[in-house]
C-alpha positions in Angstrom: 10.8 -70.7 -17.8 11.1 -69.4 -21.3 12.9 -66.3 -22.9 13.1 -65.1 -26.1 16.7 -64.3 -25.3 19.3 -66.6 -24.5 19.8 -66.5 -20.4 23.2 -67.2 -18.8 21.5 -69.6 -16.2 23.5 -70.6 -13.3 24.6 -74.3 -13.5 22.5 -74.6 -16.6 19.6 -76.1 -14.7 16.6 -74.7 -13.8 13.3 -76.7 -12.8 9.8 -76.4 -15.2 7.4 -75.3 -12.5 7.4 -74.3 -9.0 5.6 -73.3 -6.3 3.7 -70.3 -5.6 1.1 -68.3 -4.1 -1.8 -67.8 -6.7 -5.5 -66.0 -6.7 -8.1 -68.3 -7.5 -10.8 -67.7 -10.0 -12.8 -65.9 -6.9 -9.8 -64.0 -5.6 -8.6 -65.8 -2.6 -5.2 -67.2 -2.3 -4.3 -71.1 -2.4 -0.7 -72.6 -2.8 -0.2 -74.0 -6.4 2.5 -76.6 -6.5 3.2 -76.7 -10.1 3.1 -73.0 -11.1 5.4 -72.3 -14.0 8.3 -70.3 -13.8 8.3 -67.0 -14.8 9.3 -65.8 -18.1 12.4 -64.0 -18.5 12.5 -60.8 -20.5 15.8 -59.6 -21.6 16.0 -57.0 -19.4 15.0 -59.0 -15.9 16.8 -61.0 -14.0 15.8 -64.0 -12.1 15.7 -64.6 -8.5 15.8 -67.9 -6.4 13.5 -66.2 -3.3 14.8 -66.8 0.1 12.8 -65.0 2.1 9.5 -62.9 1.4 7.9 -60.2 3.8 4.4 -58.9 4.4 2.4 -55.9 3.1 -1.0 -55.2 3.2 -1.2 -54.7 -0.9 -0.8 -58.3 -0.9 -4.2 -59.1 0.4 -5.7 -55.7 -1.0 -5.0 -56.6 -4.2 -6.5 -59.6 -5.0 -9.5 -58.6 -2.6 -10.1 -55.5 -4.6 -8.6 -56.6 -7.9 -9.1 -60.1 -8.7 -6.7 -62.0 -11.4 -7.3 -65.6 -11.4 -3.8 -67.0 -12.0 -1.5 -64.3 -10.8 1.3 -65.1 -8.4 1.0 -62.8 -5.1 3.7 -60.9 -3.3 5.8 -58.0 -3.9 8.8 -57.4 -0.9 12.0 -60.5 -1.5 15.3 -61.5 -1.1 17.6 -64.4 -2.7 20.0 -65.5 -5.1 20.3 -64.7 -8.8 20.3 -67.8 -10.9 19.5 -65.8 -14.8 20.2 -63.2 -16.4 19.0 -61.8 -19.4 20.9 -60.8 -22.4 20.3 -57.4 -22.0 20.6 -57.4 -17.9 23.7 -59.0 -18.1 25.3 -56.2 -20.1 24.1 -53.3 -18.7 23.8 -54.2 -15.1 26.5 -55.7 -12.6 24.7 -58.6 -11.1 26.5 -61.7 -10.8 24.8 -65.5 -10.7 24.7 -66.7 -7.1 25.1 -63.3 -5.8 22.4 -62.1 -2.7 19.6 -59.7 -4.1 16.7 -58.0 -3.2 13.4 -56.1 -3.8 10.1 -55.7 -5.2 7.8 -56.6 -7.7 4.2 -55.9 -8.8 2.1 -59.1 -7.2 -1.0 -59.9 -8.5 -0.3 -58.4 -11.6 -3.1 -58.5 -14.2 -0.8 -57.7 -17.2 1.7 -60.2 -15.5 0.3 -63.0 -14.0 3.5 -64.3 -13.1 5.4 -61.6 -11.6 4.4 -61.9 -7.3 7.3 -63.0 -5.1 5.5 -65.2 -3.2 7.2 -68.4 -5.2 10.0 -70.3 -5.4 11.6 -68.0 -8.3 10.7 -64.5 -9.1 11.7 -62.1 -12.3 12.9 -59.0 -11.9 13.7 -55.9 -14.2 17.3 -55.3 -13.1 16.9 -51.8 -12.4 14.6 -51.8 -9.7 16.7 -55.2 -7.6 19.1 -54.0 -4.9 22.6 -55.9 -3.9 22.3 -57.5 -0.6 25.0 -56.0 1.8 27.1 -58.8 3.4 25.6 -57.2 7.0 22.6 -58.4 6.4 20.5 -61.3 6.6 18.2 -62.7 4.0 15.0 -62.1 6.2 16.4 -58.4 7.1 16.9 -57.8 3.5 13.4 -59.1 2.3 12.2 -56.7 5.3 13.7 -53.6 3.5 12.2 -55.0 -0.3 11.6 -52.0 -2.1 7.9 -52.1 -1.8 7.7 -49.2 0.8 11.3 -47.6 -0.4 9.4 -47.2 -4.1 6.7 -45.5 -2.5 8.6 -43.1 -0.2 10.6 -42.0 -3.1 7.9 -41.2 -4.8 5.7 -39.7 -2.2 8.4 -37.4 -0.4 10.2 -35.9 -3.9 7.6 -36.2 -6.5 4.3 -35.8 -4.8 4.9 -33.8 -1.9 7.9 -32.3 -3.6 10.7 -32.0 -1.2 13.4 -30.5 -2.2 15.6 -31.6 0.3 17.1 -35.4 -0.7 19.6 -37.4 1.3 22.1 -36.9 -1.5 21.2 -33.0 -1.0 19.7 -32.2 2.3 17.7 -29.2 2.7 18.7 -26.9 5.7 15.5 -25.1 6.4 14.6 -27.3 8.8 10.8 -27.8 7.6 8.2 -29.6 9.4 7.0 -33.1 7.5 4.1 -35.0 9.2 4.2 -38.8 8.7 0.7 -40.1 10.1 1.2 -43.7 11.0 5.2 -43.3 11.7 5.3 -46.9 13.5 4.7 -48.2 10.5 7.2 -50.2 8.1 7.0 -47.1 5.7 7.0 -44.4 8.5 10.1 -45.8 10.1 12.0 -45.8 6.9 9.9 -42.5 5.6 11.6 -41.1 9.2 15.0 -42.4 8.3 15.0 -40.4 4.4 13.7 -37.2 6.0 16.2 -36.7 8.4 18.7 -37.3 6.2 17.0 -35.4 3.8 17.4 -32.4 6.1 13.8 -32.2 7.6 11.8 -31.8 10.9 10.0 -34.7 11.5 6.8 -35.2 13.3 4.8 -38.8 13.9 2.0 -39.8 14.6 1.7 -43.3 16.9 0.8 -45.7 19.8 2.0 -44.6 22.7 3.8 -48.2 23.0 5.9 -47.4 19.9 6.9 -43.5 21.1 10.2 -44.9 21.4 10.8 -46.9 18.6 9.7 -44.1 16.2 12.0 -41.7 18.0 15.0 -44.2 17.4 13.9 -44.1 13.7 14.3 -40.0 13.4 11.2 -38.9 14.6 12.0 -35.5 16.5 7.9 -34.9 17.7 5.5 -38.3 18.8 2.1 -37.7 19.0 -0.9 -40.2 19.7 -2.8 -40.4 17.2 -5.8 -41.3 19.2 -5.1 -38.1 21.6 -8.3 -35.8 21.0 -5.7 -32.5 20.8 -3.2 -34.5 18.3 -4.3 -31.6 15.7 -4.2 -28.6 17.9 -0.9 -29.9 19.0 0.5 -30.3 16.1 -0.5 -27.0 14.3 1.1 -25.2 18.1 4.2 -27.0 17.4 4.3 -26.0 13.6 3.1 -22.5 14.2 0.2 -23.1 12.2 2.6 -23.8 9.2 2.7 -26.5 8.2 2.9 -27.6 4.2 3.3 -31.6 4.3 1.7 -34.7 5.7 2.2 -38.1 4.4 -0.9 -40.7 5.6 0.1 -43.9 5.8 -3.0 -45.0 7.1 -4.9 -43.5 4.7 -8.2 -43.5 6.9 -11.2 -41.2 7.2 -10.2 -39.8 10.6 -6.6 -39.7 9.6 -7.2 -37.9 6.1 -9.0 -35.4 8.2 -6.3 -35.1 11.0 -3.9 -34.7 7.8 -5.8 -31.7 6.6 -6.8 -30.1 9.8 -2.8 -30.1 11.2 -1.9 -28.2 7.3 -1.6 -24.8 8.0 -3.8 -21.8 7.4 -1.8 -21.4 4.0 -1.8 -24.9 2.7 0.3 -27.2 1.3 0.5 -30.9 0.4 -1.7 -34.0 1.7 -0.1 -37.6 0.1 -1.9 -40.7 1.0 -1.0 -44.6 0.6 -5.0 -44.9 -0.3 -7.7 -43.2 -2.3 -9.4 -40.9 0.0 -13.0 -40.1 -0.7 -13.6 -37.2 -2.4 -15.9 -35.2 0.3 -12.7 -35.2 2.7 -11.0 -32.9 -0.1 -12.4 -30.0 1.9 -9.7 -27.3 1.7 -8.7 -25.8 -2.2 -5.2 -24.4 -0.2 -4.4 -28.5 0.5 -3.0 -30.4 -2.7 -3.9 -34.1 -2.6 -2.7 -37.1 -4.3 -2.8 -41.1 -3.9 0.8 -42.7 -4.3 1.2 -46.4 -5.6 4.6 -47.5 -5.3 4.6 -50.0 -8.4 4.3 -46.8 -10.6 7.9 -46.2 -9.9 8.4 -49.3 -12.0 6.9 -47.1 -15.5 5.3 -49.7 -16.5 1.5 -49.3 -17.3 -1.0 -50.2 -14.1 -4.7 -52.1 -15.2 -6.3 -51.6 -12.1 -9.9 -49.4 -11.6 -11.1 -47.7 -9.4 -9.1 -44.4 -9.8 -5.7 -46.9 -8.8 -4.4 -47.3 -12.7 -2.2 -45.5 -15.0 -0.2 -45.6 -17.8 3.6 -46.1 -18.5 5.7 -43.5 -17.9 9.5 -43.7 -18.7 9.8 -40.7 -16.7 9.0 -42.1 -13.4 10.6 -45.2 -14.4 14.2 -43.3 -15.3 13.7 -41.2 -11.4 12.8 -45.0 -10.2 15.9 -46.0 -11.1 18.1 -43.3 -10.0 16.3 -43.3 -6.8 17.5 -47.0 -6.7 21.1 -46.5 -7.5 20.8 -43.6 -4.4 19.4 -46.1 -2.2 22.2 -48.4 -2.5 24.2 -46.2 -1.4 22.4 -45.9 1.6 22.1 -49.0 2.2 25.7 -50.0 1.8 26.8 -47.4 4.1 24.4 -48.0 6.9 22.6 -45.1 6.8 18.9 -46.6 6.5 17.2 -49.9 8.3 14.8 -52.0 8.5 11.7 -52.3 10.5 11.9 -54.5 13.4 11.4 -58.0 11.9 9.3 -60.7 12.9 9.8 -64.1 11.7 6.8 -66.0 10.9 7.5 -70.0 10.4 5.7 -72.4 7.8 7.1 -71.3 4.2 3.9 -71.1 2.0 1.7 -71.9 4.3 3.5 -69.2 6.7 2.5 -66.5 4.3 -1.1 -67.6 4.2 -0.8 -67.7 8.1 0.2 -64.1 8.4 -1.6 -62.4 6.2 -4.9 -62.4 8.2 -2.6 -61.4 11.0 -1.3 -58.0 8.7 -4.9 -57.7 8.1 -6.5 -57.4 11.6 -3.4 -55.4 12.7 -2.6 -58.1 15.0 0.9 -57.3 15.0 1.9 -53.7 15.3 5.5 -52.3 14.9 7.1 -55.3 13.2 7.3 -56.5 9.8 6.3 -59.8 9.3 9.2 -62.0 7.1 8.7 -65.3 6.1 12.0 -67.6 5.0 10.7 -69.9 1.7 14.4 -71.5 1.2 17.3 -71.8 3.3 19.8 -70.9 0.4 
């Protein structure tokens, strides 16, 4: 690790490389046992990782967007061992205290910045204090991955007024297509308290878990009247959908269950442009890393450039979600533990791919801290 500050390191003792998850120079993932460290800005801090969880960006990325090099990852949890200059005086992280939350894996402006490593660096703005009720796996399980991406989906894209700090009481009607789902369960969770009507979309199977997660209508998905039901229920009214999925079929659910007067369609993916079939429907792709502000070199319609303003609401939206968090009002998906460290991650991410395992987000422990 090197900084062009002067870090408060924890016992003054850090090791020279590590190891990590890396793309290869054709994109697929190997373990690299002598990966440096990352470097630590001023304004970062840096993590020892416990425990990292699963999402499918982590094998989307460096299948769509290779970067030979970059570490992989984005969801963590662990102890602080630096601090950087500036981090250390603004922020009120302590060394050795529990952390956790996201970065932007497979970063090509960053090779170094995944989670999926021994140590990870962090801007301090964007990392969340652990509550003592919960574990290291439960934490990595809530990141910040899906939290960025809700907070920017529900109250800058689809524009909600309604916030859990300020909940709306007009009782709209949000749809959340793919509400078994890590992000739908917690996507449930933030409407509700943000005052809203909340309608999901599901397996049959996972009817109950969604409902214990705030959903107040189920539907199945694969149900051929899941539209006409949905636009009875709203009164052919309704003005948002969130897609998780992010499908064909489910873009076209989205827009067919908007009512007659339009409203908002936010997906998790880039849906092709034919599908945008309805002027009245406003539609836009959310990336959770652009909560971060910091500039995004990706094609294919996924980049951007920095914007301080998101990155200012990202950290407010942060400081709100601590709150949250430390009052029990929000939790995480159901967790499943997958065993093997490195190799674990490797293990599982075929599985997230193939949808082998539905309703649970997959955690893996890297160090018993």
């Amino acid at each position: 690790m090197s900084s062009s500050t002067s870090p408060v390191i924890l016992n003054g003792i850090l090791p020279t490389t590590q190891t990590a998850i890396v793309q290869a120079d054709d994109g697929t993932l190997h373990i690299k046992r002598d990966a440096p460290l990352p470097d630590l800005k001023h304004d970062q801090i840096l993590v020892h990782v416990a425990a990292v969880a699963l999402n499918p960006c982590d094998f989307k990325m460096a299948e769509r967007f290779p970067a030979p090099g970059a570490t992989d990852g984005c969801d963590f949890s662990g102890r602080v061992v630096a601090i950087g200059t500036d981090a250390a005086r603004t922020s009120n992280f302590r060394l050795g205290e529990r952390v956790f939350g996201a970065v932007h894996g497979s970063n090509p402006l960053d090779l170094q910045s995944g989670s999926f490593a021994e140590y990870v660096a962090i801007d301090a703005g964007f990392l969340f204090h652990t509550p003592e009720y919960l574990d290291d796996e439960t934490a990595a399980a809530i990141g910040g991955t899906g939290l960025g991406t809700l907070g920017l989906a529900l109250y800058k894209s689809l524009g909600l007024s309604g916030t859990p700090k300020s909940p709306t009481d007009k009782g709209e009607f949000v749809l959340v297509y793919g509400g078994s789902t890590s992000v739908g369960t917690m996507g449930l969770q933030l409407l509700k308290l943000s005052g809203y009507r909340t309608i999901a979309t599901c397996s049959p199977r996972n009817f109950e878990l969604v409902r214990s997660y705030g959903a107040d209508y189920v539907f199945d998905y694969k149900e051929p009247e899941v539209v006409d039901k949905i636009r009875t229920l709203t009164g052919n009214a309704l003005r948002y959908a969130l897609d998780i999925i992010a499908e064909v079929k489910t873009t076209k659910h989205c827009y067919a269950a908007i009512g007659r007067a339009g409203g908002r369609y936010t997906s998790l993916e880039k849906p092709a442009d034919h599908l945008h079939n309805r002027k009245t429907v406003k539609s836009e792709l959310v990336m959770g890393i652009r909560i971060l502000g910091k500039r995004i070199a990706l094609d294919h319609g996924y980049g951007s450039e920095a914007s301080p303003e998101l990155r200012d609401f990202g950290v407010q939206w942060y400081h709100e979600l601590q709150g949250l968090l430390d009052e029990r009002r929000i939790r995480s998906h159901p967790v499943k533990i997958i065993p093997g460290r490195f190799e674990g991650v490797l293990n599982g991410l075929p599985l997230l791919k193939t949808r082998a395992v539905s309703a649970q987000k997959m955690v893996v422990t890297i160090a018993e801290l």
